[in-house]
C-alpha positions in Angstrom: -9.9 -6.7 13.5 -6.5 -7.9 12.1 -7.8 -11.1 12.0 -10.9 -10.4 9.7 -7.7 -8.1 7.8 -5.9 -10.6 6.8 -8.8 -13.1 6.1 -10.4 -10.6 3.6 -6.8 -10.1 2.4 -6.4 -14.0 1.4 -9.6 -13.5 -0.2 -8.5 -10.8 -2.4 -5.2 -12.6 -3.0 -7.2 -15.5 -4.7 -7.3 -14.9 -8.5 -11.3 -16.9 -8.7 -12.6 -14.4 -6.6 -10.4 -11.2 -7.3 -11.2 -11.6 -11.2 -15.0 -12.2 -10.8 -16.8 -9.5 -12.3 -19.4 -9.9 -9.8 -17.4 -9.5 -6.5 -19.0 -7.5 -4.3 -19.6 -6.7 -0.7 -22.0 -8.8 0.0 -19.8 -11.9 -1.4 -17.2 -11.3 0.7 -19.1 -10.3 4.1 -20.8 -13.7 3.0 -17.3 -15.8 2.4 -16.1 -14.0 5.8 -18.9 -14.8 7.6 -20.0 -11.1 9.1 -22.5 -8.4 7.9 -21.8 -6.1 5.0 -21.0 -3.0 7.1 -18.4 -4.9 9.4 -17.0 -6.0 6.5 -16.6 -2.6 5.1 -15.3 -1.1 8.4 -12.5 -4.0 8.1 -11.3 -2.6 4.8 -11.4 1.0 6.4 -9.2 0.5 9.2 -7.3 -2.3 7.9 -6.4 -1.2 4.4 -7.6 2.5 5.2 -9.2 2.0 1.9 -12.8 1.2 0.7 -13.4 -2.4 -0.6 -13.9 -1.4 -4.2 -10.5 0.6 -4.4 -8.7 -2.4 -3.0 -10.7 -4.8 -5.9 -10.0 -1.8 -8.4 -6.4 -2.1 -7.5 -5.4 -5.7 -7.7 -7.7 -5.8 -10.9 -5.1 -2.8 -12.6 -2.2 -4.7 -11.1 -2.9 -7.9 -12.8 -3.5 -6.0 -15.9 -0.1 -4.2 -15.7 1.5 -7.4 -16.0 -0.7 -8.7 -18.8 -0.1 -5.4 -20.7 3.8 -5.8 -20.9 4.1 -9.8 -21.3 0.7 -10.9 -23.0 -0.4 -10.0 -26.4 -4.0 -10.6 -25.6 -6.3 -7.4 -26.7 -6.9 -4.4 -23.8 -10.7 -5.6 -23.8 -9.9 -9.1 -23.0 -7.1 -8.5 -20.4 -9.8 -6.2 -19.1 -12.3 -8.5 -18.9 -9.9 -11.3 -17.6 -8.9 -9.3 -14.4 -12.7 -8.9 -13.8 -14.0 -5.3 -15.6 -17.3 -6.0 -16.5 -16.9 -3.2 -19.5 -14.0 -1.8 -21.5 -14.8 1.6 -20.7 -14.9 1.0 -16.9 -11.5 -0.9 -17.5 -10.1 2.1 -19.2 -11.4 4.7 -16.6 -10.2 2.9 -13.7 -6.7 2.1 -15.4 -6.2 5.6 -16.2 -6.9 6.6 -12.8 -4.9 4.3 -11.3 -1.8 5.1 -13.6 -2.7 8.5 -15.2 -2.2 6.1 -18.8 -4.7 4.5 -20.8 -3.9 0.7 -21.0 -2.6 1.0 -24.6 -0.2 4.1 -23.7 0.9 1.7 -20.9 1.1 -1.2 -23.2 3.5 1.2 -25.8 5.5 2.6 -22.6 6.4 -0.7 -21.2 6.0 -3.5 -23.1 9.6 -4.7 -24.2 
């Protein structure tokens, strides 16, 4: 199990594949090399998370950064870190950080 951990978590580590707007189980139980629902479990026990809050997280991460050193616009910072729509972008970020990305963007960026 800590093996298949840390395997999915170099995965998720790689920028290509964390930013792809059409990661999904299946891709990763496909790049692991096990079914969909072991891959799943992994994420359970080993992040104690499901797969799509881990993605959701690294995705607003990245976008943290972007917001306070990039002047790129929220919808293509959004779409950069992977968000397939700005509104899903904005949902998730606020979520994630009880801000919307341009109240984040005012807050922190220097």
């Amino acid at each position: 199990m800590i093996e298949l951990g840390k395997q999915l978590e170099s995965i998720l580590e790689d920028k290509e594949f964390l930013f792809d707007g059409d990661l999904n189980l299946s891709f990763i139980a496909n790049k692991i090399g096990i079914s969909s629902h072991s891959t799943s479990q992994v994420c359970n026990r080993y992040f104690g998370k499901s797969l799509i809050e881990i993605i959701q997280e690294k995705r607003i991460e990245h976008a943290k950064y972007a917001l306070k050193h990039s002047d790129e616009t929220i919808l293509r910072i959004g779409f950069e870190v992977g968000f397939n729509s700005k509104n899903s972008f904005i949902r998730v970020f606020k979520e994630l950080t009880q801000l919307t990305p341009s109240e984040y963007r005012k807050k922190y960026k220097p």
